[in-house]
C-alpha positions in Angstrom: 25.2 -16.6 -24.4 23.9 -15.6 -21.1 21.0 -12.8 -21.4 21.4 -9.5 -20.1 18.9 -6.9 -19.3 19.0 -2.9 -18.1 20.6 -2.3 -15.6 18.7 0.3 -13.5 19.1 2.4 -10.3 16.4 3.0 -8.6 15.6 5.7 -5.6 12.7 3.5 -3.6 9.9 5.8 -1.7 9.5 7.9 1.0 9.5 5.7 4.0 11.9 3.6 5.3 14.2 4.5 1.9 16.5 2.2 0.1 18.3 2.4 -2.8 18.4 -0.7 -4.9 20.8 -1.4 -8.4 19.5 -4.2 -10.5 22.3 -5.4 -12.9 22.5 -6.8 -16.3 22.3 -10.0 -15.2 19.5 -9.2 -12.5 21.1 -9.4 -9.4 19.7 -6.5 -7.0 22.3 -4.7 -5.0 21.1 -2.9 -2.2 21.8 -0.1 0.0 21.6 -0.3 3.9 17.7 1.2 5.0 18.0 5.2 5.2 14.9 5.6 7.3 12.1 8.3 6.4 13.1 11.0 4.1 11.7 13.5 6.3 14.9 13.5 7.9 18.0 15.1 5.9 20.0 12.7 7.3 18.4 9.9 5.9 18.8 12.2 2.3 22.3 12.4 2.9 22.2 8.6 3.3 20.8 7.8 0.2 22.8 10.2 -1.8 25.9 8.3 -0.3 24.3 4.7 -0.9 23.7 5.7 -4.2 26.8 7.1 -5.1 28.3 3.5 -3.9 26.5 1.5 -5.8 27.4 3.1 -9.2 30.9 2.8 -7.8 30.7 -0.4 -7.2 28.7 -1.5 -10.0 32.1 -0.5 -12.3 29.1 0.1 -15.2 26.9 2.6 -16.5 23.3 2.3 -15.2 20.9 2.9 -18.5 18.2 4.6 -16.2 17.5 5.8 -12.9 14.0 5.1 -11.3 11.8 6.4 -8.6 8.1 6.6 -6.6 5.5 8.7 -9.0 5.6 11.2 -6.0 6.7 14.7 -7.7 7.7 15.6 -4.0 9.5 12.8 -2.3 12.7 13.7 -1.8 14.1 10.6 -3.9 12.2 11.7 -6.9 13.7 15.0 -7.3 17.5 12.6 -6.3 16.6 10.9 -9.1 15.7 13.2 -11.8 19.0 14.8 -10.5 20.8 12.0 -10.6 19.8 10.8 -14.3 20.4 14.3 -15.6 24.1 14.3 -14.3 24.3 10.7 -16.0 23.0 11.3 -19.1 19.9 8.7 -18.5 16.6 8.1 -18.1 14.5 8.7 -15.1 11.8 6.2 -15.3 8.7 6.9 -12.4 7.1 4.0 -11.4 3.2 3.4 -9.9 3.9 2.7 -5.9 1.9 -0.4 -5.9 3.0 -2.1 -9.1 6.3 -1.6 -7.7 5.4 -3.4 -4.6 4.2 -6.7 -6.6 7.2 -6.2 -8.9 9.6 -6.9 -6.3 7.6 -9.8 -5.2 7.8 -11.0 -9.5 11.7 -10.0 -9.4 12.9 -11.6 -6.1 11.2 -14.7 -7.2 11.7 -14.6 -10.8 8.3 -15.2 -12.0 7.9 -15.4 -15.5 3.9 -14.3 -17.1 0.9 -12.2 -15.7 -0.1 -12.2 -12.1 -2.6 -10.9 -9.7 -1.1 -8.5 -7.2 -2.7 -7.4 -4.0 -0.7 -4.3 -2.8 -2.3 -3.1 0.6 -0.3 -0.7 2.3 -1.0 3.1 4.1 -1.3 4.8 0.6 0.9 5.7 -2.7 0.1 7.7 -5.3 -1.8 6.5 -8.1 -1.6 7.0 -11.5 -4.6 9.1 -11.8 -3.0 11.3 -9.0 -5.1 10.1 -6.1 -4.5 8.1 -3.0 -4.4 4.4 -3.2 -3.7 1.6 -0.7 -6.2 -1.0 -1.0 -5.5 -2.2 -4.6 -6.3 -5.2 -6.9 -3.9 -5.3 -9.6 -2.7 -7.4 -13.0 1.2 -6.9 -13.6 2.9 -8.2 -16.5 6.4 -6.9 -17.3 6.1 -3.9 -17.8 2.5 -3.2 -17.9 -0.2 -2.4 -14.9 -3.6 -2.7 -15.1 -5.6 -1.5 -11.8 -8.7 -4.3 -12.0 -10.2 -3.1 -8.7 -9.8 -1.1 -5.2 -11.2 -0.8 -2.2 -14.6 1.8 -1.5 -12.7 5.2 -0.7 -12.7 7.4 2.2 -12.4 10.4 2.9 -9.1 11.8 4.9 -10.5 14.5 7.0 -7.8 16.9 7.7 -5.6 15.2 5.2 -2.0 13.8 6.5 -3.4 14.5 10.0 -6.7 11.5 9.3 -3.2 9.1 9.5 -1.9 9.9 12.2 -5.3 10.0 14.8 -7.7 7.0 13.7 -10.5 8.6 15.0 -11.2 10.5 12.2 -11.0 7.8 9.8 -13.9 6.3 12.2 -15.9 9.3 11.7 -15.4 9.3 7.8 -16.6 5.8 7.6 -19.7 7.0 9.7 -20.1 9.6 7.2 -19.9 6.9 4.5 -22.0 5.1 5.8 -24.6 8.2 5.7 -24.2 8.0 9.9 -22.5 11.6 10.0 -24.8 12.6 13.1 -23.1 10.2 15.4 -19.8 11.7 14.7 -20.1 14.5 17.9 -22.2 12.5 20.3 -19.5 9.2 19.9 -16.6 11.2 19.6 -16.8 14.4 21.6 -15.9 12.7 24.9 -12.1 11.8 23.4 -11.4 14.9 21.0 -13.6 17.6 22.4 -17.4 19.2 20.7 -15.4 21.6 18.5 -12.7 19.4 17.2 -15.3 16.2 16.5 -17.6 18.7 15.1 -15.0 20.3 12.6 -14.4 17.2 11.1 -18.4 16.7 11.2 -18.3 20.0 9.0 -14.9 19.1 6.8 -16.7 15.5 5.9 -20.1 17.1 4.7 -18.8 20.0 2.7 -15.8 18.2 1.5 -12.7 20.1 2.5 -9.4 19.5 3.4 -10.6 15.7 3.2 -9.4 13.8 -0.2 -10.5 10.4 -1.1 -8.3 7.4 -0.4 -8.5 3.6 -1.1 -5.7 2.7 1.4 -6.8 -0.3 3.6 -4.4 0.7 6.1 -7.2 3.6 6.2 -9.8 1.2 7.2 -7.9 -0.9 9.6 -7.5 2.7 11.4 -11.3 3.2 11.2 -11.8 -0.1 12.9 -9.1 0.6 15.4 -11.1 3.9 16.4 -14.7 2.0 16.3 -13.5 -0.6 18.5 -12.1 2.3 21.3 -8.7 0.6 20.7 -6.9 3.8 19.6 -8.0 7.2 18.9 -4.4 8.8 18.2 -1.7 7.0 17.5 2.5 8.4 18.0 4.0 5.3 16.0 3.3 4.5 12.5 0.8 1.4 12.3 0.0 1.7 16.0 -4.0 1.4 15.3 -3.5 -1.6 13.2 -1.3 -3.0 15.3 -3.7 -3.0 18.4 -6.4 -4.6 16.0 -4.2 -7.1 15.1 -3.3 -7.8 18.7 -6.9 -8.1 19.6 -7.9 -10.3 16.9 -4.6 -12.6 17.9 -6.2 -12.4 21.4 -9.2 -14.4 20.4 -8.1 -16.4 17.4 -5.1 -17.9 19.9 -8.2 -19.7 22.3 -11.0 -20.4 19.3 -11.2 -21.7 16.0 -13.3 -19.3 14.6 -15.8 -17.6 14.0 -16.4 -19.8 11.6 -18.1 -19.8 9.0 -17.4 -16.0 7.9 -20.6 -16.4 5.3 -22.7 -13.3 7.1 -19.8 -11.1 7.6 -18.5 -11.5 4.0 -22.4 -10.7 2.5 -21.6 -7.2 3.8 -18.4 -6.8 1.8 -20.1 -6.6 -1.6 -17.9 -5.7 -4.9 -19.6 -3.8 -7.0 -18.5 -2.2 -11.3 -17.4 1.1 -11.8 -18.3 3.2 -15.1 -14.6 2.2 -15.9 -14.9 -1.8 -15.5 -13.0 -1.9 -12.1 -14.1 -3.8 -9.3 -14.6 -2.2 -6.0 -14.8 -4.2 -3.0 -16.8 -2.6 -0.4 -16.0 -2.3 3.6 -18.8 0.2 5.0 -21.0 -2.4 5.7 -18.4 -4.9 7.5 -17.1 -1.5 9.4 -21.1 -0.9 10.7 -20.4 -4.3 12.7 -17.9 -3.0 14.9 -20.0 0.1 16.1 -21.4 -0.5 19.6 -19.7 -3.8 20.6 -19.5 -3.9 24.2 -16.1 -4.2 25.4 -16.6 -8.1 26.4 -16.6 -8.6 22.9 -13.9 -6.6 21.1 -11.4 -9.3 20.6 -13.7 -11.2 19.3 -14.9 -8.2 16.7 -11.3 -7.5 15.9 -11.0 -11.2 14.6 -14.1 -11.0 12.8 -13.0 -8.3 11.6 -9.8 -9.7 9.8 -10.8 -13.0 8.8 -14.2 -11.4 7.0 -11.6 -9.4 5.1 -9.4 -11.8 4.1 -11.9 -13.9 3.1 -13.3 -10.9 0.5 -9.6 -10.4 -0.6 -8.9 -13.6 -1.1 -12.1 -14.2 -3.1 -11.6 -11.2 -4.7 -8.2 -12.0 -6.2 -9.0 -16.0 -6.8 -12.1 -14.2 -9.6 -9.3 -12.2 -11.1 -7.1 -14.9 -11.3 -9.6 -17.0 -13.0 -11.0 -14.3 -15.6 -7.4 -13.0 -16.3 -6.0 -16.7 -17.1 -3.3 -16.8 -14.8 -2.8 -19.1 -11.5 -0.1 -16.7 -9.7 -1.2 -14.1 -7.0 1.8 -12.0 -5.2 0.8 -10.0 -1.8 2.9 -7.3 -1.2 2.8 -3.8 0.7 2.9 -2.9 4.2 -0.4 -4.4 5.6 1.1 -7.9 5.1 3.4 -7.7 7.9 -0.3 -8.6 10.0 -0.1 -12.2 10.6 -3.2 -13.0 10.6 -4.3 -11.3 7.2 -1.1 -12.7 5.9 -1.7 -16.2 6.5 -5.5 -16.1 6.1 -5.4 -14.7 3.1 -2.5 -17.2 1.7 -4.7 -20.0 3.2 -7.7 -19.0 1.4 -5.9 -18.4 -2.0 -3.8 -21.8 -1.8 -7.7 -23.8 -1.1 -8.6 -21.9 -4.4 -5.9 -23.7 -6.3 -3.4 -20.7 -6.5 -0.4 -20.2 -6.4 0.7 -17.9 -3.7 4.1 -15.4 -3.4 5.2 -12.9 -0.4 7.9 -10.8 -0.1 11.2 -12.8 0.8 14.1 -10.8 2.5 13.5 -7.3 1.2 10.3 -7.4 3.3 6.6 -6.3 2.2 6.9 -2.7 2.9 8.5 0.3 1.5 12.3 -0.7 2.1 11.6 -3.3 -0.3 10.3 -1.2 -3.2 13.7 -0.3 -4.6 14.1 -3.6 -6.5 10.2 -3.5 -7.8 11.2 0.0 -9.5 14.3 -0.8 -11.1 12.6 -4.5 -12.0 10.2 -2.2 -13.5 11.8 0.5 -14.9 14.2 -2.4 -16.7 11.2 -4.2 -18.3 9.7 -0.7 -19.8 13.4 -0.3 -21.1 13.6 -3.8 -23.2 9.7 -3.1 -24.4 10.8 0.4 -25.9 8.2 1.6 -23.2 9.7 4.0 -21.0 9.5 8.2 -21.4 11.4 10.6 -19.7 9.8 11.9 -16.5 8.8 15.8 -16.7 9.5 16.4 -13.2 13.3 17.7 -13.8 11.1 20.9 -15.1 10.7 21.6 -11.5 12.6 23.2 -9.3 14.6 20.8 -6.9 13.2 21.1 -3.5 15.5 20.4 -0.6 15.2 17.5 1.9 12.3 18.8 4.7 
């Protein structure tokens, strides 16, 4: 008798939203991508999608599952949506999602080592993650490790201008006094010396582990971009750089003295922090001769760490599996340096296939997620249909 499992709908994130059904016999059914839910458009869209895939479907879904988010507009769909249905709404952890979906597209059976590097989601303990080393099995995520935080001066608005993520890492790196002199010419005296001011008293600037965070910082250090009107425009400019050089050398090679500046070092709570400040230090003051050359430096030091990183969790966790997933993946050259490194190691590698490695692939890794919590007897009800349903902003 062929098994069957939960079938679960699930909501995906905020950006680039899709809705995803995962049927009894695990076959995902998606939606078409909605965009951003900052647009009520792209609500409307997903409220549509997901009425069509229940239609379609012909069966009742046995829970409906969504980003940990309290305020994304596809959590409060979902809690909606379950309570009209009679089900549960299951919230799953942004990251675990993002290596579920690898685990489900793939269908890989037994623990593995995730590396979900993306912008940020949030955490389990409510904070800000993106850099993340994880073990997944089923049903169960365990955070092993993350990447040294920094601080988001100004909050949402540290995203969207990478120059204040370079002036937090000069703060973390106990440099705060070069944040007006380097930074005043670009922003203006008041503005660089607000964020001076935010980063030493702590305001308006909460920690984040997001290694889309640190590729900003870099961006900013290396004069490349110090606002940015697309999403991943910083990153993508390092990346282009780094391409620059790597496409007429073979190095640098070896990475050795670059990588003794990206120490890990054990938190109170047994995790494993891999640490960037001092990798970050070596991108201040390069003249501009030299900035493709840093940029590649940059990313193949960093890969190397991750890749090391994940190949000693892999090893002290009994498993020989490591899944990439989240948005930083879509840059080539951390993708395939850090799949080369891995694969030397003896492991085996998995990436996203067609749903992609960002957010319009989360769907499948919630429902995948949700469905697993369901067979273990795991899953609660979410509180957050307490709350009062917030429209789409």
């Amino acid at each position: 008798m062929e098994r069957t499992a939960p079938s679960v709908l699930a909501c995906g994130a905020w950006l680039k939203n899709a809705a995803c059904l995962l049927d009894a016999r695990g076959q995902a059914h998606w939606s078409p991508v909605h965009g951003d839910l900052s647009d009520p458009v792209a609500c409307a869209a997903l409220e549509a999608s997901a009425s069509a895939l229940l239609g379609r479907h012909g069966q009742p879904v046995q829970a409906v599952a969504h980003d940990l988010h309290p305020d994304f507009f596809s959590t409060r769909f979902a809690v909606e949506l379950a309570d009209a249905l009679g089900v549960p709404v299951i919230g799953v952890q942004h990251h675990h999602a993002h290596i579920a979906a690898v685990v489900a597209e793939q269908g890989i059976e037994g623990p593995v080592i995730g590396l979900a590097l993306d912008g940020v989601g949030l955490g389990d303990d409510g904070e800000a993650w993106g850099g993340e080393l994880l073990l997944v099995d089923g049903a169960r995520l365990r955070r092993l490790g993350h990447l040294h935080p920094l601080a988001l001066p100004g909050g949402d608005r540290a995203a969207r201008e990478p120059w204040r993520m370079a002036a937090s890492a000069l703060h973390a790196l106990e440099r705060g006094d070069e944040i007006v002199p380097r930074f005043a010419p670009a922003v203006g005296e008041a503005t660089a010396s607000g964020v001076r001011q935010m980063l030493d008293r702590r305001l308006n600037s909460p920690l984040t582990s997001s290694t889309g965070r640190w590729f900003d910082a870099a961006a900013a250090a290396l004069g490349l971009s110090v606002r940015q009107t697309d999403e991943a425009e910083a990153a993508i400019a390092l990346e282009a750089a780094a391409s620059r050089w790597l496409a007429h050398h073979a190095g640098p090679e070896p990475l050795a003295d670059a990588l003794v500046d990206l120490l890990t070092d054990t938190l109170p709570d047994g995790q494993h922090r891999l640490d960037l400040r001092g990798l970050f230090a070596r991108l201040l003051d390069v003249p501009a001769e030299r900035v493709d050359e840093a940029a590649a430096g940059f990313h193949l030091a960093l890969a190397d760490a991750l890749a090391h990183w994940a190949t000693q969790a892999a090893r002290a966790h009994g498993t020989r599996t490591v899944c990439l997933g989240g948005g930083c993946f879509f840059n080539r050259v951390l993708r395939e340096r850090v799949s080369e490194r891995l694969r030397a190691a003896g492991l085996a590698v998995h990436l996203p296939g067609s749903s992609g490695c960002g957010d319009a692939g989360l769907a499948l890794g919630q429902a995948w997620v949700a469905a697993r919590q369901l067979e273990a007897g795991t899953a609660h009800h979410n509180d957050t249909h307490e709350k009062e349903s917030q429209p789409c902003a």
